[in-house]
ROFIVO-311328 format. One record per residue (C-alpha): residue in three letters; x, y, z. Coordinates in steps of 0.5 Angstrom, whole numbers, padded with zeros to 4 digits, always signed. Layout:
<sites>
alaXYZ...
</sites>
This chain:
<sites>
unk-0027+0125+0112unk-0029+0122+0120unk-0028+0114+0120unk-0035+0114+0121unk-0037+0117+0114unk-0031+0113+0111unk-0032+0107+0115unk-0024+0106+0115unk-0020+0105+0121unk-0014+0109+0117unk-0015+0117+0120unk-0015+0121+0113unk-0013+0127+0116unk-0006+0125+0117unk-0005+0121+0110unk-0008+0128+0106unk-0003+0132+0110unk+0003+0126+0109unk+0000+0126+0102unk+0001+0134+0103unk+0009+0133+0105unk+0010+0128+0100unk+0009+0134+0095unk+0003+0129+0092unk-0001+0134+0087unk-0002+0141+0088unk-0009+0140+0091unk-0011+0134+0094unk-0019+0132+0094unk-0023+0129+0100unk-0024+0123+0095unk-0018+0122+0093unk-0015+0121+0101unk-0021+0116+0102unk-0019+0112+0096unk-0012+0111+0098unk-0014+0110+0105unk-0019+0104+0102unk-0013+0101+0099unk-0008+0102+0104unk-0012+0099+0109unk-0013+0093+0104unk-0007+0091+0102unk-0005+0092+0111unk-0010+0087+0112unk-0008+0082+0107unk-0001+0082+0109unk-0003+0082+0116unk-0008+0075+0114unk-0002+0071+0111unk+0003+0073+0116unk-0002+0071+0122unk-0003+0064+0118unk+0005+0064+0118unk+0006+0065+0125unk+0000+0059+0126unk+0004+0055+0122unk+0010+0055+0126unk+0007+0056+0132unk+0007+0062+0134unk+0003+0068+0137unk+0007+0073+0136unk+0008+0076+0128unk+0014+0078+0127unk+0017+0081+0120unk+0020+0074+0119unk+0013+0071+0118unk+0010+0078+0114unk+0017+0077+0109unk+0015+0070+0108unk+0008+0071+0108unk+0010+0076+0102unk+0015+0072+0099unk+0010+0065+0098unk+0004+0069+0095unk+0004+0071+0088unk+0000+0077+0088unk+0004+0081+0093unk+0011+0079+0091unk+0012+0084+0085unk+0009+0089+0090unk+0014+0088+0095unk+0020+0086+0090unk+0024+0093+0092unk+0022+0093+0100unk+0028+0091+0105unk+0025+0089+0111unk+0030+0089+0117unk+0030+0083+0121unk+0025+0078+0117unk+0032+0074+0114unk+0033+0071+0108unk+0029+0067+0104unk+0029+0059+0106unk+0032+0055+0101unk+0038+0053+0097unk+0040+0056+0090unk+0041+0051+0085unk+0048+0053+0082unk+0050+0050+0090unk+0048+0044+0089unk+0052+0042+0083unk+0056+0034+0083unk+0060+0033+0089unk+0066+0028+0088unk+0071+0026+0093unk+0074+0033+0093unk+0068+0037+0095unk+0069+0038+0102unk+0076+0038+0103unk+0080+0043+0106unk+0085+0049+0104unk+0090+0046+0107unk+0089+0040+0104unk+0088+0042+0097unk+0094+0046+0097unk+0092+0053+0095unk+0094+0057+0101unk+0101+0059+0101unk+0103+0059+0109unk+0099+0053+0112unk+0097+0054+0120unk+0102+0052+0125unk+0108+0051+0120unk+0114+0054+0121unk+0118+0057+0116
</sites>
C-alpha cells in the first residue's frame, strides 16, 4: 500500500487507520483503502482545477475557500455533493433572490420615520 504500488499521492496507511477510527467495518481490506484514496484524490484534484480557474478568473494567485465554494456552486456534478458542506470564510453565494426584486413605487425606499411605524422617532422629545 506504498505510493509507488498504489500511484496515488494520498498516504493509505493513514486513511486505513482514520478509516479504523471512524468505525468503517470491522475489518478493512487493502483494496478497499486504495479504492477510497483513488477517489479521494480525484474528486481533490477536481475541486482544486475549478477553483484555481476561479481564482485566474479574478485574477488571483492565491485559491482561497471563496474560489473552492464557488468553484463548487457553479458546477453541476459537484454541487449535490457539497449540498450540506459549510465551508467557514468562503461567504455566500453571489446573487440577488428573486422575492427582492419585487415593484418599487414611490414608497419603497422610504425610511421608518417617515412611514410613521416607529413609535418614538429619534431625536423627538416626549
Amino acid at each position: 500500500m506504498t505510493s509507488k504500488n498504489t500511484g496515488l499521492v494520498f498516504n493509505c496507511y493513514s486513511l486505513k487507520r482514520r478509516m479504523k477510527a471512524a468505525r468503517v467495518g470491522r475489518f478493512i481490506r487493502p483494496s478497499s483503502v486504495v479504492y477510497m484514496g483513488a477517489v479521494l484524490e480525484y474528486l481533490l484534484a477536481e475541486v482544486l482545477e475549478l477553483a484555481g480557474n476561479c481564482a485566474r478568473d479574478n485574477k488571483r494567485k492565491v485559491i482561497k475557500p471563496r474560489h473552492v465554494m464557488m468553484a463548487v456552486e457553479m458546477d453541476d456534478e459537484l454541487k449535490p455533493l457539497f449540498s450540506d458542506v459549510i465551508m467557514p470564510g468562503s461567504g455566500v453565494v453571489p446573487g440577488v433572490h428573486t422575492c427582492l426584486m419585487g415593484k418599487r413605487d414611490q414608497d419603497t425606499f422610504r425610511g421608518w420615520a417617515r412611514q410613521g411605524l416607529s413609535k418614538t422617532q429619534v431625536g423627538a422629545k416626549e
